[in-house]
N, C-alpha and C positions, 0 to 999 in steps of 0.2 A: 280114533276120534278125529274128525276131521280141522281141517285148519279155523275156523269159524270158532266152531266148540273150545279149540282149544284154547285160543285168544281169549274165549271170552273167560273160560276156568283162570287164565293169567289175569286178567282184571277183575277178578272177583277176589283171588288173592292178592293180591295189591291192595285193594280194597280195604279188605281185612287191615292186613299192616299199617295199612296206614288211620286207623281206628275209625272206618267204614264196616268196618264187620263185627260180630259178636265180643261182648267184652274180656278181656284179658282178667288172668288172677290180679288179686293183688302184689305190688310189690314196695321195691321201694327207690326213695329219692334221692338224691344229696346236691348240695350245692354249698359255691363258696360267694360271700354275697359281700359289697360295700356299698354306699349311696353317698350321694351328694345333695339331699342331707339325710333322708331316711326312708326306710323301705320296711313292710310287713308282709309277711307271705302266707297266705291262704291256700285250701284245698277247699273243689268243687266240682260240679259238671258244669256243660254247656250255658246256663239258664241262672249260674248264683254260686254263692261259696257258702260250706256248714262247718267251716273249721279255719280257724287263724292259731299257726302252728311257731311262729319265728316273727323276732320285731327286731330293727337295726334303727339307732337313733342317734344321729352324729354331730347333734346342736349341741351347744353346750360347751363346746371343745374338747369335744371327742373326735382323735382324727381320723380324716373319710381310708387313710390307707390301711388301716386297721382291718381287716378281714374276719370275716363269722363262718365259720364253718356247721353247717345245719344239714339234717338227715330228715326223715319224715318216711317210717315205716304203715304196711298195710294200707298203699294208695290202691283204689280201685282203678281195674281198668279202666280208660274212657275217661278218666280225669281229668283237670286242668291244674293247673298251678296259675294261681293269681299273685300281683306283687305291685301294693300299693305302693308311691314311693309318691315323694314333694320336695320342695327346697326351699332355701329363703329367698330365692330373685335375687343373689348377691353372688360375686365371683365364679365358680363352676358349680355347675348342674349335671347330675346323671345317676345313672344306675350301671352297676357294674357286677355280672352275675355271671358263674360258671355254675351249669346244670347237667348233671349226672342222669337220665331218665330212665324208669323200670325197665327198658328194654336194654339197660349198657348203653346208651349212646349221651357222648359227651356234644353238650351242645352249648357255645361258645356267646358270649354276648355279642350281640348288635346282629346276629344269625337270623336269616329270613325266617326262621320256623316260632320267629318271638312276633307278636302284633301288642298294640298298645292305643288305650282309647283315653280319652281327655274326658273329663269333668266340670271343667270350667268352675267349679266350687272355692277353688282357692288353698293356699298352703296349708295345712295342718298343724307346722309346725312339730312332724313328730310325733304326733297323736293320732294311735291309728284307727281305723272306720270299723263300726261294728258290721257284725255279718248283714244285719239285715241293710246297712249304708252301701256297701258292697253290691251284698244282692241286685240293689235297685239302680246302680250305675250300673252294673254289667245287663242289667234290661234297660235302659236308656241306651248302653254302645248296641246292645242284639238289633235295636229296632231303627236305630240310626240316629236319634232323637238326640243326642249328645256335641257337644260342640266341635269334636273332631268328627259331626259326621259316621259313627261305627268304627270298629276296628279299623287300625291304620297300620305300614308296617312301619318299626320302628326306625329310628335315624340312627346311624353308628355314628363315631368318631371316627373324623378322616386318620386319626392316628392307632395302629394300637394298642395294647397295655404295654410292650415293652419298648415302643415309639415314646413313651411317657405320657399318652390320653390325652386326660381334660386338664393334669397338668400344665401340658406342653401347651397347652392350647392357652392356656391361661398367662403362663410365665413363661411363654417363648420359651425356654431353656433349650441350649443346645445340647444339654445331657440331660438326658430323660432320666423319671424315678420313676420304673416302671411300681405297680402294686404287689405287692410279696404273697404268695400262695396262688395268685390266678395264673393263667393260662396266659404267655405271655401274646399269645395270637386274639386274646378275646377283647370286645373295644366295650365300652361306655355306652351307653344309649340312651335315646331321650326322644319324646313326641316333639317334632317341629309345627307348629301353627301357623308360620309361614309370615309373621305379622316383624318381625327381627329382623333389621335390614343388616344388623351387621351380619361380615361373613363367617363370624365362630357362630352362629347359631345351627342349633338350639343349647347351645353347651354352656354358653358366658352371659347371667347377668340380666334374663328376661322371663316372665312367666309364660308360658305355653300354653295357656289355660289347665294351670292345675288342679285338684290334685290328679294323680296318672293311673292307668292299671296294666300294667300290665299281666300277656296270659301265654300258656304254652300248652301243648297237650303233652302229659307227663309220660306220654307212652309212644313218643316219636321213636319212629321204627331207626334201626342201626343203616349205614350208607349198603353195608353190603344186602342186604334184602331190597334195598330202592335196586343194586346195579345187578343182582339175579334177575328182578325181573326183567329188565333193561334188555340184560344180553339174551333172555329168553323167548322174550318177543321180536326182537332184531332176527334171532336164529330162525326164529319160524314162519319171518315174512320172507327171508330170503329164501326158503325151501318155498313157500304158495308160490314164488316169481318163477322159478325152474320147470 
């Protein structure tokens, strides 16, 4: 097969892996989730979501360090995981999620493979959006029509969870409380709107135009399938150059 051909067979599976190519079985998910103030998580494709599977609601005086551990069997390939989440515009704001996806790959909050689109509708309060409310924000961010403008990536915390977060951010402390059960490498996250002149934003104390969504493809491929092909295509330009 010559160099050309073969390159291009390397980017067709890449492709694939990277959920450009035919859909994968089912499998399944897990994550360990907290909010600042509350988060619900959905399953969907590209286009809307047909299932709301997990709800985290921390008003009330339920505390944000309290951790939910949620699984979600029989995801179709090609999936998304959607994860509404709001606050009260008082003290710390965020979301704070460790995600498990069908393929084994552990994937960390505030991680580039997360995007998150704004609503501009307002707090919830905790009360989550029916599928079809859903639906029709995630076709306001596809088209762009939404007040973030489309998908954005998300904002992490300069800190992370075992930096002590949106705590430390909040209460200075020089001894972090990191959160129990996460990843102590995984941060917080949250849509910046860019309108929060102070410098803890989006984290302390401002609405972003809420309510938020964020979304993931539940089928992000593992690091080592991104660095096969990597070294695969490295090996084979260097032989065309010889």
């Amino acid at each position: 097969m010559g160099f050309k051909k073969t390159l291009a067979s390397l980017v067709l599976i890449g492709a694939a892996a990277l959920g450009g190519g035919e859909k994968t079985s089912a499998g399944t998910i897990s994550l360990k989730a907290t909010a600042d103030n509350s988060c619900s998580m959905y399953i969907g494709d590209g286009n809307g979501v047909s299932e709301m599977f997990a709800s985290i609601v921390n008003y009330g005086g339920r505390y944000i360090w309290s951790v939910d551990s949620i699984s979600k069997e029989n995801v179709a390939g090609g999936s998304y995981l959607y994860v509404f989440a709001d606050s009260d515009y008082t003290g710390s704001d965020g979301l704070l999620i460790d995600l498990v996806t069908t393929s084994g790959h552990k994937v960390l909050g505030g991680s580039p493979y997360w995007s998150v689109a704004a609503t501009g509708l307002g707090s919830r309060h905790g009360s989550s959006p029916s599928l079809s409310e859903m639906t029709s924000e995630i076709g306001r961010a596809n088209s762009g029509s939404n007040p973030s403008n489309g998908w954005k990536p998300v904002t992490p915390c300069p800190f992370t969870n075992e930096e002590g977060g949106i705590g430390r951010m909040l209460y200075g402390d020089d001894t972090p409380v990191p959160v129990a059960d996460i990843d102590p490498n995984s941060r917080w996250m949250w849509y910046d709107c860019g309108r929060d002149p102070k410098s803890s934003s989006p984290f302390i104390s401002f609405n972003h135009d809420e309510w938020l969504i964020f979304r993931i493809d539940t089928s992000v491929p593992e690091p080592s399938t991104l660095a096969l092909l990597g070294v695969s295509a490295l090996a084979l330009s260097k032989r065309k150059k010889r």
